[in-house]
C-alpha positions in Angstrom: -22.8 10.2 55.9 -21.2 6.8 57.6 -24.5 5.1 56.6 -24.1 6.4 52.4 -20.4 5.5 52.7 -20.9 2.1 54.0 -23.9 1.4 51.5 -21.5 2.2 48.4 -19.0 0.1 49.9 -20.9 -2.8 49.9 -22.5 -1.8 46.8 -19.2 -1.6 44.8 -18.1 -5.0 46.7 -21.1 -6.7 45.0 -20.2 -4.9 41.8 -16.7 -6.0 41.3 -17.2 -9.8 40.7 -19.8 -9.2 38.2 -17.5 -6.6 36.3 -14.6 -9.1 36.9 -17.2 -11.9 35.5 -18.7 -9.8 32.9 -14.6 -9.5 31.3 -13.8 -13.4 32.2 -16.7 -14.6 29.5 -16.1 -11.9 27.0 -12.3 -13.0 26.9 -13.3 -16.4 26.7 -15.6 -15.8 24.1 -13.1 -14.2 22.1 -10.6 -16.8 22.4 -13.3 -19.3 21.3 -14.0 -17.2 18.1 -10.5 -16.7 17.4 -9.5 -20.4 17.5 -12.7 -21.2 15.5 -12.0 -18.8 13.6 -8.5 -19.9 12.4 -9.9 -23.7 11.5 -12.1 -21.9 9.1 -9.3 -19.8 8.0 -6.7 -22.6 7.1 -9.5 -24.9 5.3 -9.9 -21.9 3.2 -13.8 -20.8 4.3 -13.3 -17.5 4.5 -16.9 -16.4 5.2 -16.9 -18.4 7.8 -14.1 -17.5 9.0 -14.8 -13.5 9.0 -18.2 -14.5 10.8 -16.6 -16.0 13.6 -14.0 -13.3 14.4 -17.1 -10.6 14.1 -18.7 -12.8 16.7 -15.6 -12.9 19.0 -15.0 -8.9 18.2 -18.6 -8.2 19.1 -17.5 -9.2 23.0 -14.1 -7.5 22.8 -14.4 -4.8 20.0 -10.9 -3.9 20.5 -9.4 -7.7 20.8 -6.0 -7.0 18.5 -5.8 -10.7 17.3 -9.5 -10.6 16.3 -9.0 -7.2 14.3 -6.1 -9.0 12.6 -7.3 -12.5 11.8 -10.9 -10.5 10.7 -8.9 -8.2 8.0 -6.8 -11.0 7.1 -10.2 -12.6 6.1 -11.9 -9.9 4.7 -9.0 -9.4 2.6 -9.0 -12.9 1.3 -13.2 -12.1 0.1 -12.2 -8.8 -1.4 -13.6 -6.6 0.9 -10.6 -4.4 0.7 -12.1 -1.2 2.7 -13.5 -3.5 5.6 -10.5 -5.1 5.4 -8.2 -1.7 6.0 -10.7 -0.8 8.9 -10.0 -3.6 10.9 -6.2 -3.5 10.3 -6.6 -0.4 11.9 -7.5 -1.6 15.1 -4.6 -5.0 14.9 -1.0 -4.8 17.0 1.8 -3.2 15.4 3.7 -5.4 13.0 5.4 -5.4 9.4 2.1 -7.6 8.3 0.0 -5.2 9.7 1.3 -2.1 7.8 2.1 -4.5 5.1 -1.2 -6.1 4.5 -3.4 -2.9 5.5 -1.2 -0.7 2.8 -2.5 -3.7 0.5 -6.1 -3.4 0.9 -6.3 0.2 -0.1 -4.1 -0.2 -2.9 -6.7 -3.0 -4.1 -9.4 -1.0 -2.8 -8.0 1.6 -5.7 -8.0 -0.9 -8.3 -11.4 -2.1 -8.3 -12.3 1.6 -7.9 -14.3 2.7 -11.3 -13.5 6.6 -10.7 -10.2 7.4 -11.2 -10.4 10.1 -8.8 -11.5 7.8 -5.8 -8.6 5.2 -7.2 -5.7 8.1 -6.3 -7.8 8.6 -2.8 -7.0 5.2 -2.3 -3.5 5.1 -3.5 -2.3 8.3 -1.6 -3.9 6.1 1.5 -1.9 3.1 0.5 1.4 4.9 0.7 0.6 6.7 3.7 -0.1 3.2 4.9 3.3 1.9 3.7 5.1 5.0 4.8 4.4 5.0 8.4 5.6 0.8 8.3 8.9 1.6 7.2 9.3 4.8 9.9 8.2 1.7 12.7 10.2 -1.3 10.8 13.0 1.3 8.3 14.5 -1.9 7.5 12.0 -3.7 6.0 12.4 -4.5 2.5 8.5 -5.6 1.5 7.6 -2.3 2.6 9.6 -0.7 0.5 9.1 -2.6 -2.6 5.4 -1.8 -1.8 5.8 2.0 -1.5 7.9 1.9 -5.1 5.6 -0.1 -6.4 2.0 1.8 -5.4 3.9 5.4 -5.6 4.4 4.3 -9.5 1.4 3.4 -10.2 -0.1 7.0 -8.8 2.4 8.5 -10.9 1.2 6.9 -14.0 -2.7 7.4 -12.9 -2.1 11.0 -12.5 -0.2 11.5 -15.8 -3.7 9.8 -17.1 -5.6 11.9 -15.8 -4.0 14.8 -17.0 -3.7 14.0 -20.4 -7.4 13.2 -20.3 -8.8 16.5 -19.0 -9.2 18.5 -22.2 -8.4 22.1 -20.5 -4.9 20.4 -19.9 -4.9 19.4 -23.1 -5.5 23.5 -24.5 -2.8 24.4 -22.1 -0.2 21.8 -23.5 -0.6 22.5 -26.8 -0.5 26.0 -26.3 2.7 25.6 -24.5 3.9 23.4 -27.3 3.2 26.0 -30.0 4.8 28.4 -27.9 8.1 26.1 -27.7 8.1 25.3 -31.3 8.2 29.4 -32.3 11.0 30.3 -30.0 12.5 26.8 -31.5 12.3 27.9 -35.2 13.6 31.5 -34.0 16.8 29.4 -32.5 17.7 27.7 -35.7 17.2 30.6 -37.9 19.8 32.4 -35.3 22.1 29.5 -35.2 22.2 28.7 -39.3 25.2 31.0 -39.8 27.1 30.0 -37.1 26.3 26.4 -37.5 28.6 26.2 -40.9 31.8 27.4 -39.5 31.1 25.3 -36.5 31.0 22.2 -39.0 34.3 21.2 -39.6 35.8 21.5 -35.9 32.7 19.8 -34.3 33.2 16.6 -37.4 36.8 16.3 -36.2 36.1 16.2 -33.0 32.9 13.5 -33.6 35.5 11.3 -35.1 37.6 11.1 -32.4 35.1 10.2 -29.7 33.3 8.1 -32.0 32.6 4.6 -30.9 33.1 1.3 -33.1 30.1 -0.8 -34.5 30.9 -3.2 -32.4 31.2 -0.8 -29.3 27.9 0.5 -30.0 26.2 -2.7 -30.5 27.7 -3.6 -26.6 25.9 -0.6 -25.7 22.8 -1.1 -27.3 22.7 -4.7 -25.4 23.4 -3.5 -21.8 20.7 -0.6 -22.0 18.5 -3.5 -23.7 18.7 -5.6 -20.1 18.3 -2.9 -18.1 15.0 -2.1 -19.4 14.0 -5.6 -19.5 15.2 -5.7 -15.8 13.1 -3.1 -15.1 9.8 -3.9 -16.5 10.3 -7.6 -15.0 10.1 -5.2 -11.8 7.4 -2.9 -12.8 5.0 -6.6 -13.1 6.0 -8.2 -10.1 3.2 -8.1 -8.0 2.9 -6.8 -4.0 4.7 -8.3 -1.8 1.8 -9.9 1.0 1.8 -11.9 3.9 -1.8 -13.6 4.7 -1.3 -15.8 7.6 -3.0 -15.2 10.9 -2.6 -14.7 14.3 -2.6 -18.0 16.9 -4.7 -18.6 19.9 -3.0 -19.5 23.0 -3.0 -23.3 22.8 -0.9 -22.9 19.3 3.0 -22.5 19.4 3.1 -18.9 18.5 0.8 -17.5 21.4 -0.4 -14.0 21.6 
């Protein structure tokens, strides 16, 4: 039994340094690909890029910086679903949640069944949703959740107008709104007459000058403008990428 223990012993002594070697390269090899990887980055070769950080992520398949940097890249090639998959696997951060909320959302556009694009959208917002519980204070985040959560809103309403068994059911409702309408005003034309003459007085009273009413007409005018200025700004995203250890920022 002495003999067994002491065996293992100096079997797991001779194991160690090659485990401890094994890890040394592999990080090394993924800070080589990530600060290769950047130079392609910043001269705008994003294939090249991409390539290096799979090379580094093959090594250290869980290396955070190299996740980043590799969605950033992806990203940047429109290859929006690759893209969200390696944001999964980055650090924490606004950019993450940001950018990663981004890629499904562009991953919907470029979708050609509408179906699949609200798949995508609903992911986007869970994306942007879980950012602002972690950072409730950002505001890109925010503007990102309006944004996507209005253009689902609009997708769906398509989609219902489109499918022609909503379509039966509408107008049926319709018709069904119209009758009880017409069977209101045919009630209400008695009453209506006597009603007249106070309801005229009272209309001129409250009535608002042409002038008034043109100051009205102005400021509800800029509002919507304001608003679809909104509605077209684009999402908010932040492509830069993650630094090696020799650069100012570190990781």
């Amino acid at each position: 039994m002495k003999k067994v223990l002491w065996i293992s012993g100096i079997f797991a002594g001779l194991l160690l340094p090659l485990v401890w070697i094994g890890w040394t390269n592999a990080d090394k090899a993924a800070s080589q690909a990530l600060r290769s990887g950047n130079v392609q980055y910043e001269e705008g070769r994003y294939a090249e890029a991409l390539e290096a950080y799979v090379m580094g992520l093959e090594s250290m398949p869980e290396h955070q910086a190299l996740n980043f940097n590799a969605a950033q890249a992806a990203y940047q090639l429109g290859e929006y679903t690759q893209a969200s998959e390696y944001y999964d696997k980055a650090a924490a951060s606004i950019d993450k949640y940001l950018n990663a909320g981004n890629s499904l959302y562009r991953a919907g556009e470029v979708a050609e069944d509408d179906n699949q694009r609200l798949q995508y959208y609903n992911q986007a917002l869970q994306i942007y949703k879980e950012g602002i519980i972690n950072y409730p204070h950002d505001v890109q985040l925010k503007f990102n959740y309006e944004f996507v959560k209005q253009k689902l809103d609009e997708l769906s309403e398509q989609i219902q107008k489109d499918d022609p068994e909503d379509q039966q059911n509408d107008q049926e409702q319709n018709n069904m709104e119209e009758n009880e309408q017409e069977q209101n005003n045919q009630q209400n034309e008695d009453t209506n007459d006597q009603q007249n003459g106070e309801r005229n007085d009272e209309q001129n009273e409250d009535m608002q000058s042409p002038g008034e009413e043109d100051q009205t007409r102005e400021a509800i005018a800029r509002i919507l403008d304001m608003l679809a200025s909104e509605e077209e700004e684009s999402l908010k995203n932040n492509q830069g990428v993650v630094r090696g250890r020799d650069d100012k920022y570190g990781w």
